[in-house]
C-alpha positions in Angstrom: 0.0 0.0 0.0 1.4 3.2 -0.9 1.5 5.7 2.2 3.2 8.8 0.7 1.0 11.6 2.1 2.8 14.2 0.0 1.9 13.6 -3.6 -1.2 13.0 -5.2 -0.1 9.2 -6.9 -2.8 9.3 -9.3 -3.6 11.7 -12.5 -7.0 13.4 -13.1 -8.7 15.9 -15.3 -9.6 18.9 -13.2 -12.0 21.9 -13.6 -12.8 25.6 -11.9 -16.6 26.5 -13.1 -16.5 30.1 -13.0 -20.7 29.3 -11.8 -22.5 26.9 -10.2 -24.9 26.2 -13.4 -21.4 25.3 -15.1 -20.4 22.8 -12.0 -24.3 20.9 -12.3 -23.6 20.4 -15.9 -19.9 18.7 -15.5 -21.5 16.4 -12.6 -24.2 15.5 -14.6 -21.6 14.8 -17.8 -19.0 12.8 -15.8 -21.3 11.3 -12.7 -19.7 8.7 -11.0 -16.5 9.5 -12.3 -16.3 13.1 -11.0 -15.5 14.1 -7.1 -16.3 17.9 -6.0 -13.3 19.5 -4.4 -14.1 22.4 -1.9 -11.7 23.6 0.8 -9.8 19.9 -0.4 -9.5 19.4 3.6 -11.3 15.7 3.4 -10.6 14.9 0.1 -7.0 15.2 -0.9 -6.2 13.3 2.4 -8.2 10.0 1.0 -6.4 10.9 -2.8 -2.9 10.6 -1.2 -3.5 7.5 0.4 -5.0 6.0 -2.8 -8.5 5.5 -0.6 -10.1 7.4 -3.5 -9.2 7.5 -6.8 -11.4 10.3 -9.2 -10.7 10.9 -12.9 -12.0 14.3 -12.6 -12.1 17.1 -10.0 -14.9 19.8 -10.2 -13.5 22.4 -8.0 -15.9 25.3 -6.3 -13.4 27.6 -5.2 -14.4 30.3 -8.0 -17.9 30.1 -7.5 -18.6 32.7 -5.3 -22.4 32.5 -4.5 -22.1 29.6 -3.2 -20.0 31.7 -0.1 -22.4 33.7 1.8 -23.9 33.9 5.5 -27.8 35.7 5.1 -30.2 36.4 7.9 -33.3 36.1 6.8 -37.2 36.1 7.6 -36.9 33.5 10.2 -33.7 31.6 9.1 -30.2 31.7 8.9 -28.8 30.6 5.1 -25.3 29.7 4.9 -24.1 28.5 1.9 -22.0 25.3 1.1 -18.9 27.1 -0.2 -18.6 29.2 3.2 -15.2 28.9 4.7 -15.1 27.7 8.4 -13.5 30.4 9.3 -16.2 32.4 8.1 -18.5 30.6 10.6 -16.3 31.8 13.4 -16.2 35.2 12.5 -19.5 35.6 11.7 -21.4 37.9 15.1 -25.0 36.6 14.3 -23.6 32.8 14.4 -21.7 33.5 17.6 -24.5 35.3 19.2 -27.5 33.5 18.3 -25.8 29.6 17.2 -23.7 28.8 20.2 -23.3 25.5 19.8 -22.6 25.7 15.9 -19.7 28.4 16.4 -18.4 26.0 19.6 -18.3 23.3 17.0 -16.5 25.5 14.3 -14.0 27.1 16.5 -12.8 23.5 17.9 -12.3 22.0 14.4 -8.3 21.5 13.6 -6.2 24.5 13.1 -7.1 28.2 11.7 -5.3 26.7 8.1 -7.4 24.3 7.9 -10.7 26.3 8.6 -9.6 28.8 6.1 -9.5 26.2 3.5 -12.1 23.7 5.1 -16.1 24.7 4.1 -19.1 23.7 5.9 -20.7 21.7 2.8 -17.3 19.8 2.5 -17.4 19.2 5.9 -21.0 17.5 6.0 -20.6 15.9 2.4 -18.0 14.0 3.8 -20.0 12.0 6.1 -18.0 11.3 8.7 -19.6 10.1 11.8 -17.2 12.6 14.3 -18.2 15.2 11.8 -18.0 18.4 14.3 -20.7 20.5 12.4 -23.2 17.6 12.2 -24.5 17.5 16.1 -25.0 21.4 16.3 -26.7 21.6 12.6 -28.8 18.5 13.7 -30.5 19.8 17.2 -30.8 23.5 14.9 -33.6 21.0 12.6 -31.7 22.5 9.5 -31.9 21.2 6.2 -29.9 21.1 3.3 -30.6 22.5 -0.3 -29.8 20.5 -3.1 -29.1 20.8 -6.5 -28.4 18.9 -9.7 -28.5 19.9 -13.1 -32.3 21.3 -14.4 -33.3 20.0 -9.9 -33.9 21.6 -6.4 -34.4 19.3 -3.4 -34.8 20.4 0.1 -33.5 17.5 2.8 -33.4 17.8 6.3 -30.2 16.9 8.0 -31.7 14.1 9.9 -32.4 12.1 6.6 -28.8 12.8 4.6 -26.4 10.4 6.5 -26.8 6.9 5.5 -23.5 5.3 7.0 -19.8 6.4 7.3 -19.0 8.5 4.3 -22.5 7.8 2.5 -25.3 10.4 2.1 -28.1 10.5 -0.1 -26.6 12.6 -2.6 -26.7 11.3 -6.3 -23.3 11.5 -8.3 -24.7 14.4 -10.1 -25.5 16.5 -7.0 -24.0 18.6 -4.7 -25.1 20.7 -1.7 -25.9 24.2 -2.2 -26.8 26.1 1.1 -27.6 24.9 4.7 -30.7 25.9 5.8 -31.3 27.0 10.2 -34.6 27.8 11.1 -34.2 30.8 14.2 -36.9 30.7 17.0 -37.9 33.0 19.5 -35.8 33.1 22.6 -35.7 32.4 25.4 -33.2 29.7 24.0 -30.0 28.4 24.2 -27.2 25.6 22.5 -24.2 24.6 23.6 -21.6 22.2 22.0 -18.8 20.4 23.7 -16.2 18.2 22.6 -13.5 15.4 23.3 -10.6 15.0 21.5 -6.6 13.7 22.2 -5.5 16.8 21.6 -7.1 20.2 21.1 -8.4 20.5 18.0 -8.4 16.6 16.9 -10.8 14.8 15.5 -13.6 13.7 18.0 -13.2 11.1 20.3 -16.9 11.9 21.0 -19.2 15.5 20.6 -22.2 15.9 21.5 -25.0 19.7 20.9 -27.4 20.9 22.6 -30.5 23.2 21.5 -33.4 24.1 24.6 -36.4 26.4 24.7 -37.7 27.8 28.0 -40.7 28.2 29.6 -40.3 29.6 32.6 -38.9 27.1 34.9 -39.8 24.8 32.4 -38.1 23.1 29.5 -40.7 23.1 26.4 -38.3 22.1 23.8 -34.8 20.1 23.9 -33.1 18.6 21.2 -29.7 16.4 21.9 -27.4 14.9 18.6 -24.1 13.2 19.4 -20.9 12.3 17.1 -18.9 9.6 17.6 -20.8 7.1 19.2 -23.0 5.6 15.7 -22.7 5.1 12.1 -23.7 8.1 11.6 -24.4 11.6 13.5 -27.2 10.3 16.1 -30.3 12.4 17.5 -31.5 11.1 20.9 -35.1 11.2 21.0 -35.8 9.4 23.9 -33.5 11.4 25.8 -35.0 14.6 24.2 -38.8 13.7 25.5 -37.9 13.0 29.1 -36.7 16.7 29.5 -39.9 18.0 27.5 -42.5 20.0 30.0 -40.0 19.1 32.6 -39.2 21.9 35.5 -35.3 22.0 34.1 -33.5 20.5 37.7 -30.5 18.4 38.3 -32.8 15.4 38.3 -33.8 16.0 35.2 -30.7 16.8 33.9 -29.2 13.1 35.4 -31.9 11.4 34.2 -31.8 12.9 30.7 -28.0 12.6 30.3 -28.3 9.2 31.5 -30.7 8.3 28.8 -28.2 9.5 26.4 -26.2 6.8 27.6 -28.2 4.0 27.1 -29.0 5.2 23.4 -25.6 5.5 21.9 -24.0 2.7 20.0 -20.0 3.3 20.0 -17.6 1.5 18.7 -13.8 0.9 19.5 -11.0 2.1 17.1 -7.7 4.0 17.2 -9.2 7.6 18.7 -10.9 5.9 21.7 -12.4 3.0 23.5 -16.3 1.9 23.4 -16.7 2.0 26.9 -15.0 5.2 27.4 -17.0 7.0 25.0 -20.8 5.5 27.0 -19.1 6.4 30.3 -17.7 10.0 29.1 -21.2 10.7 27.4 -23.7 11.3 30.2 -21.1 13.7 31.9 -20.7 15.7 28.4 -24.4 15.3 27.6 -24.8 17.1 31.7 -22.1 19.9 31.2 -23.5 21.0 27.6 -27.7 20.7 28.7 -26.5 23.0 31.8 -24.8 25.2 29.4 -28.0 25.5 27.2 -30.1 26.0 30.0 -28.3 29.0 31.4 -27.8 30.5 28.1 -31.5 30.7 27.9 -31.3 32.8 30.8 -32.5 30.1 33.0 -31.0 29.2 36.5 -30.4 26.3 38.3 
């Protein structure tokens, strides 16, 4: 097996659509022989190890609507091409999408999130993808395209397995769609890696709506710990109507215990992922909870 990480062993054709009409209509002419190269973060990686091995490259870097951050009537549109960094930098994300600008800020190192973009990131399917859990407990949806089609899917329903979504060969993600509420409201994302900035050993987000003392909405997604990013439901209806206490906080976090399905491989250990997960799934429901301006 070759394991030279500083050439790409392979040749390929390789375009830069000045638009993305001119990027549908390459995918839909080469299909499953084309790969889409964004920030190149994910991809070039798997190219120099000879874990993928594209005849052509359709790369986005010069299409420029696809780069944009919009506040809208009662959503936030950010689309696929948006740098990382631009995430982190962006005041309405870091104000009002806590636990998506936690997520963003943690990911590798500020090279990388200049290059890395947010489709890229999600399009690559991993299951410790950091931008997954946040984007999942938001209820956002993705928008996309193919050549002469528009298709709106919600998060929950594009992971089908470790670095398979439901995109055809001839499509590609165009925007991320957040739906914005109402406060009172908070999120919160927390992470564990071997060093700062690694890939997750386990991740877990964290969106709540408050009531008064009560909690009347609360959504919990993990990385890490399943096939692919993983809501807990179960865990998400036992806090529901609930006055927001350390019982209820235990007994939720607890829940998210029993739901996860981790596995063991070279980042971390099954059963330290399960025990590690109730205190993280504790720490970050806390941190929602006061960032809704309740107390405890």
């Amino acid at each position: 097996m070759n394991t030279n990480t500083k050439i790409l062993p392979l040749e390929f054709e390789y375009y830069e659509p000045e638009n993305l009409d001119e990027a549908l209509e390459l995918l839909s002419r080469f299909k499953e022989r084309a790969r889409i190269i964004a920030g190149g973060t994910d991809l070039l990686v798997k190219m120099k190890r000879e874990l993928l091995k594209p005849e052509v490259l359709i790369s986005l870097s010069r299409i420029s609507n696809l780069k944009y951050i919009d506040e809208g009537e009662g959503s936030l549109r950010i689309g696929a091409g948006t740098p990382l960094s631009e995430i982190e930098n962006n005041p309405t994300v870091e104000r009002s999408y806590s636990a998506l600008f936690e997520a963003v800020r943690s990911m590798a190192a500020p090279a990388i999130r200049n290059m890395g973009t947010i489709g890229g990131n999600l399009a690559n399917a991993s299951p410790a993808c950091d931008t997954a859990p946040p984007l999942l407990v938001y209820g956002s949806s993705l928008k996309i395209k193919s050549k002469g089609n528009e298709r709106v899917v919600p998060l929950e329903e594009f992971f089908l397995g470790p670095g398979i979504t439901v995109l055809s060969p001839e499509e590609l993600i165009a925007e991320i769609q957040i739906s914005q509420s109402e406060p009172p409201k908070g999120s919160a994302f927390l992470k564990l890696g071997r060093v700062s900035a690694d890939i997750a050993k386990i991740n877990v987000a964290v969106y709540l709506k408050r009531e008064g003392k009560r909690c009347s909405c609360c959504r919990i997604a993990f990385g890490s710990v399943a096939p692919t990013p993983l809501r807990i439901y179960q865990a998400e209806k036992m806090a529901e109507g609930e006055i927001f206490e350390e019982q209820v906080i235990k007994k939720v976090a607890l829940e998210c215990q029993k739901q996860i399905k981790p596995i063991d491989d070279v980042r971390s250990s099954k059963d330290y992922r399960v025990w590690v997960s109730a205190i993280l799934a504790e720490e970050a429901l806390k941190a929602a909870w006061l960032r809704s301006e309740g107390s405890l």
